[in-house]
N, C-alpha and C positions, 0 to 999 in steps of 0.2 A: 424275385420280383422284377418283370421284366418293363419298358418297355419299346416306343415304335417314333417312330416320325414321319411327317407327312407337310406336302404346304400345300395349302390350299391358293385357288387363283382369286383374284380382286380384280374390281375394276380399274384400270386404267386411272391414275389421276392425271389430266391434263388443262393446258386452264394458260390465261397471259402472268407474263414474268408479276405483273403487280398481282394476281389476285394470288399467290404462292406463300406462303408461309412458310417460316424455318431455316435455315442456317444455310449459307451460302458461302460456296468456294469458288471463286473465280481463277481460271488459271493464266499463263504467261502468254500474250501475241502469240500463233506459233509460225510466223512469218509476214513478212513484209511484201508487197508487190511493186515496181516501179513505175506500171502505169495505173496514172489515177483516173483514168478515163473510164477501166473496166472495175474499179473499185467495187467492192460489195464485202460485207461482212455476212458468214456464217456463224451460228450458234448454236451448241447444241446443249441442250438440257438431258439431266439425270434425276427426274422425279420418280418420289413414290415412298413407301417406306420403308426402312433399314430390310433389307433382302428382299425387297418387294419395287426392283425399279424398272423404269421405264427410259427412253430415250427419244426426244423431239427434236430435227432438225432446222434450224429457220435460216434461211437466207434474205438480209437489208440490202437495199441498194446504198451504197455511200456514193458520195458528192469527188471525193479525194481521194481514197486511199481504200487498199483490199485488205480484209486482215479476220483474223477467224480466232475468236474466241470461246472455250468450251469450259460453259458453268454446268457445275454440282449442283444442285438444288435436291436436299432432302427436307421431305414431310416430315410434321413432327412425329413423333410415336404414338399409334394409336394406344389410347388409355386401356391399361390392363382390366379385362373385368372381370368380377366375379363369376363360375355358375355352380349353383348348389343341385345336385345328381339324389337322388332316394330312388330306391334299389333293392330286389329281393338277392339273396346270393347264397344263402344257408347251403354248404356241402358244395358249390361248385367253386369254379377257377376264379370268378372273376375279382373277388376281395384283393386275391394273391396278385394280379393284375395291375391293380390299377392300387392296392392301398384298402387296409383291413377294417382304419378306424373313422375315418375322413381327415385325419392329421397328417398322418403321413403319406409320404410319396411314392411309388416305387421311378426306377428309372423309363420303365416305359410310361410313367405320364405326364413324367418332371420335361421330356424332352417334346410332348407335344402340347403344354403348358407353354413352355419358348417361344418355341415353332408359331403358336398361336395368340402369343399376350395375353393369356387365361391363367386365371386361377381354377380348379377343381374341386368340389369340394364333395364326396360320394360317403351317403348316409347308407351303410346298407346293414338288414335288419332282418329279426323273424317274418316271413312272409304276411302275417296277418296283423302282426304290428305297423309294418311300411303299409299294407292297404289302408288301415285306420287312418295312420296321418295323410298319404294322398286324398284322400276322403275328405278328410278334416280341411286339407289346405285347397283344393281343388273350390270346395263349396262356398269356402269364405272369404275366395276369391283373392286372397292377401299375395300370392305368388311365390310366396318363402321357398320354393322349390320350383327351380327353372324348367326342368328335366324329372319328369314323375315315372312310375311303375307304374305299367297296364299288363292286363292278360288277356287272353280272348276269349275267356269264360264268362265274360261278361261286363269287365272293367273301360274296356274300347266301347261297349257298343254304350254301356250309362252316362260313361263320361263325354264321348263324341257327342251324340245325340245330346246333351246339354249344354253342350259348347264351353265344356271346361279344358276342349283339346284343341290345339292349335292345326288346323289342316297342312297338312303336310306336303302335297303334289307342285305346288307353286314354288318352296320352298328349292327345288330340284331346277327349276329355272333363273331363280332371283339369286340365287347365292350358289353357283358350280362349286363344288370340292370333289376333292382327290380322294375321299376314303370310304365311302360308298357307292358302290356301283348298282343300281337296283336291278341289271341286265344279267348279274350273276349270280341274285338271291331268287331261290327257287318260288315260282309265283302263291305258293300255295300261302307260304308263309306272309307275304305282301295280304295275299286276299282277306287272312286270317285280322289282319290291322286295316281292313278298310269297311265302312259303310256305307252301303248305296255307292258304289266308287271310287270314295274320297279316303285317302290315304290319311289316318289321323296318329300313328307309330311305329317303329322299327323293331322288328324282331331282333334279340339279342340270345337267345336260348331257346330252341325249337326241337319240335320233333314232328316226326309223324308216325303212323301206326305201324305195328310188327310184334313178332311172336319169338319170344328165348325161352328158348329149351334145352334140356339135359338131351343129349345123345345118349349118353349110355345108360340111361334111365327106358330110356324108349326102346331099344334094342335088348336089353333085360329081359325086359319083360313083353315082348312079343310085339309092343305097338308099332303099328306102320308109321314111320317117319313122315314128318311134317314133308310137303310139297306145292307147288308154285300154282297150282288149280283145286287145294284142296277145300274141303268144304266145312260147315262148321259140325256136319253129322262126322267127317272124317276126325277130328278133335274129339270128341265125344267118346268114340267109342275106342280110340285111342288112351283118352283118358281114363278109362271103366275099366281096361289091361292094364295100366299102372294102376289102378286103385287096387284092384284084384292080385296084382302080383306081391305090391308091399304088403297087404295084410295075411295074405297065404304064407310071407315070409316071418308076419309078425309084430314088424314094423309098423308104428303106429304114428311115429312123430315126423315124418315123409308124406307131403302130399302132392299131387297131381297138379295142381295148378294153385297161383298166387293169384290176386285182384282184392283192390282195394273196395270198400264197402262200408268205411266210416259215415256215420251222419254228417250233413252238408253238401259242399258244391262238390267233391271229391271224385266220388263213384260217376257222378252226371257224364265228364266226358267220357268217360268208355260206356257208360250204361245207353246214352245216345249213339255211340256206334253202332250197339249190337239193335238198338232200335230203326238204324237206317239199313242193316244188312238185311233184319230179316224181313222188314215192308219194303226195302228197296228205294224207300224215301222217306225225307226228314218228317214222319209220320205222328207230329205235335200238335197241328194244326190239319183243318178242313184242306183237302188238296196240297198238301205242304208244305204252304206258306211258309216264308219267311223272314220279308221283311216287313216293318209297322204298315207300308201302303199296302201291301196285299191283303195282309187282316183285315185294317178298317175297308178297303172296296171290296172286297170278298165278303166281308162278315164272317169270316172264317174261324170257327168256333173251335174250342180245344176237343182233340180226340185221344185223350188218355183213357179213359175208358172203352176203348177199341178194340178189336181185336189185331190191326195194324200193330200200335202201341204195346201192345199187352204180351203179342210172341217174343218180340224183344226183351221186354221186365224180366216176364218169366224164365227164359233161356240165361239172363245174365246173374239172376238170384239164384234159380236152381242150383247150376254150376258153381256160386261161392257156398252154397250151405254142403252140397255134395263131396265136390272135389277138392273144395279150400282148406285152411286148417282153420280147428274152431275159433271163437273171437274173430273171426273178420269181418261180424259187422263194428267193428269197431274200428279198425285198418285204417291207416295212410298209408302215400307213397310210401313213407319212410319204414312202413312195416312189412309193404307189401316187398321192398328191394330189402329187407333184414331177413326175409324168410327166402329168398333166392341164396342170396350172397352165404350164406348159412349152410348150404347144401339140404334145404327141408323139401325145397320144391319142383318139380319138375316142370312147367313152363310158368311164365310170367309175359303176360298178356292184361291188352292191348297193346299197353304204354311201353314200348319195346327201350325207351331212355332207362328206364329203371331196372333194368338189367343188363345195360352198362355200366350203371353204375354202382350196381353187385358187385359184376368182375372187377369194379376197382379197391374195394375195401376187402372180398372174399378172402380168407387164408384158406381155405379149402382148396384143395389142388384138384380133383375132381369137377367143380364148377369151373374153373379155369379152362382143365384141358377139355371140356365136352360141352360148354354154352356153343349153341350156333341162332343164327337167326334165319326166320325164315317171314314170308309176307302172313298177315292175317286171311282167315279161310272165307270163302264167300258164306254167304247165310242163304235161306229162302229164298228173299228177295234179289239174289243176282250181284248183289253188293260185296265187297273187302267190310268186313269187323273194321271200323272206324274207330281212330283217335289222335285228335292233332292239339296241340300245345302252342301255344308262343307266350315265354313270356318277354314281355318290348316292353320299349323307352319312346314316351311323346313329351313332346313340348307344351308348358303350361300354359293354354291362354293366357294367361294372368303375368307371365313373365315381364320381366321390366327390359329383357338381354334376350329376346328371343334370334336373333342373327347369333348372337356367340354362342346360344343355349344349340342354334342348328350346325355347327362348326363341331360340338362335344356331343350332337347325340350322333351324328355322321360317322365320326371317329370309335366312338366306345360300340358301335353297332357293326364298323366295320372291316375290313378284309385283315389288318395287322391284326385287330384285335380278335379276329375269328380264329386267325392261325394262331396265335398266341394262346386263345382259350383249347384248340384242339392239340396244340403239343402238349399242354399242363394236364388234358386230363387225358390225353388219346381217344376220347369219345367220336363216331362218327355223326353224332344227331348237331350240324351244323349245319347252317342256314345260308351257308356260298357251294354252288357247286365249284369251283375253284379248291374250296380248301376239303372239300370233300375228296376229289381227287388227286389231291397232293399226295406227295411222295411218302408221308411217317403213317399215312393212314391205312393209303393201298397197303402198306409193308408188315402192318399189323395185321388188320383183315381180311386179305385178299380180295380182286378185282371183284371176284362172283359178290363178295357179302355186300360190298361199297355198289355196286349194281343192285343188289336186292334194296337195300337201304335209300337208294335215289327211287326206286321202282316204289317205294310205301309213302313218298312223297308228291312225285308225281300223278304214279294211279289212283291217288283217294283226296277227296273234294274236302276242303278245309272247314267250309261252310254246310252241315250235314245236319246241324240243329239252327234255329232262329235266331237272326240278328236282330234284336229286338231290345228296345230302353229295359226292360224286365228281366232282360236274360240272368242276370245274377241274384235274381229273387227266383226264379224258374230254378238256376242251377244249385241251390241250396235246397229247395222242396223237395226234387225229384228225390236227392241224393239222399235225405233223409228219408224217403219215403223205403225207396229201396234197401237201405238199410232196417229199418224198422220190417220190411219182411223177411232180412237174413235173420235178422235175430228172434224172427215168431215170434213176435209183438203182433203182428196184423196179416192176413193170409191176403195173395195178389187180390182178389177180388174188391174187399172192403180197401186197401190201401191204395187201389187205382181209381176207386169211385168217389174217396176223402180227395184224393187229387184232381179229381176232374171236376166237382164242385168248388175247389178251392181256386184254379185257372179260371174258372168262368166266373166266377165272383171278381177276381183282379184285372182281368181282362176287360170287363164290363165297368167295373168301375172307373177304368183310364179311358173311357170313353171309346172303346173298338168297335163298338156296334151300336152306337147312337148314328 
């Protein structure tokens, strides 16, 4: 348990000997002069707070006599304060980090605890538990949680847009610190936490899109290797020579590709990728709106029953009832990375983080020596297969410490603790190109993968589906909906037409077309 230190800068306190507060040390004459004619006393002052000083000179004229005296003046200490942190972290670094229960300490956060006259106090929990209570504490506005969980599936754009998030861009002027740089976090992930502009959380766990694959699954069996302009028809038929090959061998419990397709928000963000590759555009809305103002002046009516819409659905459902293993409309992350990590499957796609984090728990030496990454393949529409993640840390409206609360999400968001989280887990889906091209990562991966890796970030637009107050009601429907056609409960037709009358009903009712 590691941790870091940092000092942040403050303002200057300066101000007259009387209006000063706090303990004073005056020192000894440090010399006398003989003529009194040129007499004058200098003074120098040592304000500010314990490792936080400053130095003001003043020069009096005297009547008699020269003589230069230099007072200490320290401020009192600023009063230690609370801030309470809730947090997702299930399977990653950051528990180990910063402290597993909210009681205990490690040393990297005991030391910027000091550094900063804070207390920390970090709740972190099953992902949909911490939603619940942010939810809870957000709405009833009490602030019991300085520092909340957001994702960009929807939790930025419900909470911002209600103004249960603190804006964040002023923040960046009113209060300079040392441990965010936002000049070195890849802008996508920024984009991903802002509405209409306005910066309302800090990415602390990101990704963006990319494809892991077995090499020697591919080579087996005859498929052409993934490549940097391939397409999603080159996958396809790629993937038809691995299906073909494991069952001609016999092999039943080997499939072709992993993706997730559980009911809920889950499938949404990849299943919206494969909807922006193959229309070419975020194809949800009339001309592909996306934010609240272009719906309501557009009238921009939902186009899930489309056939924009619809090459996507169908191309990302086919492909899990096909090439998937059975049960995956059932799937999460957490199954979709146990059937990589396991040696079952031979790529794992969109969400290229989860087969990172395969190769961290795999005992399979096979997936080890033959995962490689490659970009996602363009679709129809001219697009990369999209999927981007963040999940961030914003400040509580409602906070009572929102300066100390920007001091701890600055810190926990940045550069110590980014390198910190990529030595624990060696993962490269980090959110500073800094630590992306640091020394432990290149040396793992090599330049090309860490190049490919900034290339799925930079090439593919964060924003690919609607920023919209609904989004999290939108990214629960879809995902059920898609699911429900993995599992032949409902054929795309009836499942896209239930969906398109259910959008215009919600849509209509929050007033978008009045």
């Amino acid at each position: 348990m590691s941790k870091t230190e940092k000092t942040l800068s403050r303002r200057t306190m300066l101000g007259t000997f009387g209006g000063l507060i706090g303990g004073l040390a005056v020192g000894a004459a440090l010399g006398w002069l003989a003529k009194p004619e040129a007499a004058a006393r200098t003074v120098t002052q040592t304000v500010g707070e314990p490792g936080r000083t400053s130095t003001v000179t003043v020069t009096q004229a005297a009547a008699t006599v020269e003589r230069t005296v230099t007072q200490f003046v320290t401020a009192p200490p600023r009063e230690r304060v609370k801030i309470s942190v809730i947090a997702f972290a299930q399977g990653f670094a950051w528990p180990e980090l910063f402290g597993s229960d909210g009681t205990t300490e490690t040393d990297l956060l005991r030391r910027f605890e000091n550094s900063e006259n804070v207390d920390v106090t970090i709740e972190w929990g099953d992902e949909w538990a911490v939603r619940e209570k942010v939810a809870a504490d957000v709405m009833a506005q009490v602030g019991k949680y300085d520092i909340v969980l957001v994702g960009s599936d929807g939790a930025v754009q419900a909470y911002g847009y209600a103004g249960y998030l603190e804006p964040l861009d002023e923040y960046f002027k009113r209060y300079p610190q040392d441990y965010f740089n936002p000049d070195d976090v890849y802008p996508s992930f920024l984009d991903a936490n802002r509405i209409e502009g306005t910066l309302y959380a800090l990415p602390y766990y990101s990704f963006g899109p990319g494809v892991i694959y077995r090499r020697d699954l591919f080579e087996k069996y005859g498929a052409e290797l993934p490549k940097e302009n391939w397409t999603t028809d080159d996958l396809e038929i790629a993937m038809e020579k691995i299906l073909e090959g494991l069952r001609r061998e016999g092999i039943t419990d080997v499939y072709p590709l992993t993706m997730r397709a559980g009911p809920g928000e889950e499938p949404t963000l990849d299943l919206a990728g494969f909807i922006y590759a193959y229309a070419g555009y975020p194809a949800w809305f009339e001309g592909g709106a996306v934010w609240p103002g272009e719906i309501k002046n557009r009238k921009a009516k939902p186009i899930f029953d489309s056939s924009d819409f619809e090459a996507g659905f169908r191309a990302f459902t086919d492909w899990v009832k096909k090439f998937g293993p059975p049960g995956a409309s059932t799937h999460t992350w957490v199954d979709m990375m146990n059937t990589y990590a396991m040696g079952k499957a031979a790529i794992l796609m969109p969400s290229a983080i989860n087969g990172y984090a395969a190769l961290g728990i795999t005992q399979d030496e096979n997936v080890k020596k033959n995962t490689r990454f490659m970009l996602t393949p363009f679709g129809p529409g001219k697009k990369r297969i999209n999927s981007y993640w963040t999940f961030s840390l914003g400040i509580n409206k409602f906070s009572k410490n929102k300066e100390a609360a920007w001091r701890v999400l600055t810190y926990l968001t940045g550069r110590k603790s980014m390198e910190a989280f990529a030595e624990r887990t060696g993962w490269p889906n980090v959110t500073m190109r800094s630590v992306l091209y640091s020394y432990p990562l290149i040396k793992k991966y090599g330049i090309e993968e860490i190049e490919l890796n900034e290339r799925s970030v930079l090439e593919n637009p964060a924003i690919y589906f609607p920023y919209i107050p609904e989004l999290d009601l939108f990214m629960d429907k879809i995902g059920t909906t898609a699911s429900e056609v993995v599992a032949g409960a409902k054929t795309v037709e009836v499942a896209l037409s239930e969906l398109q009358k259910w959008a215009t009903d919600l849509m209509t009712s929050r007033g978008y077309y009045t």
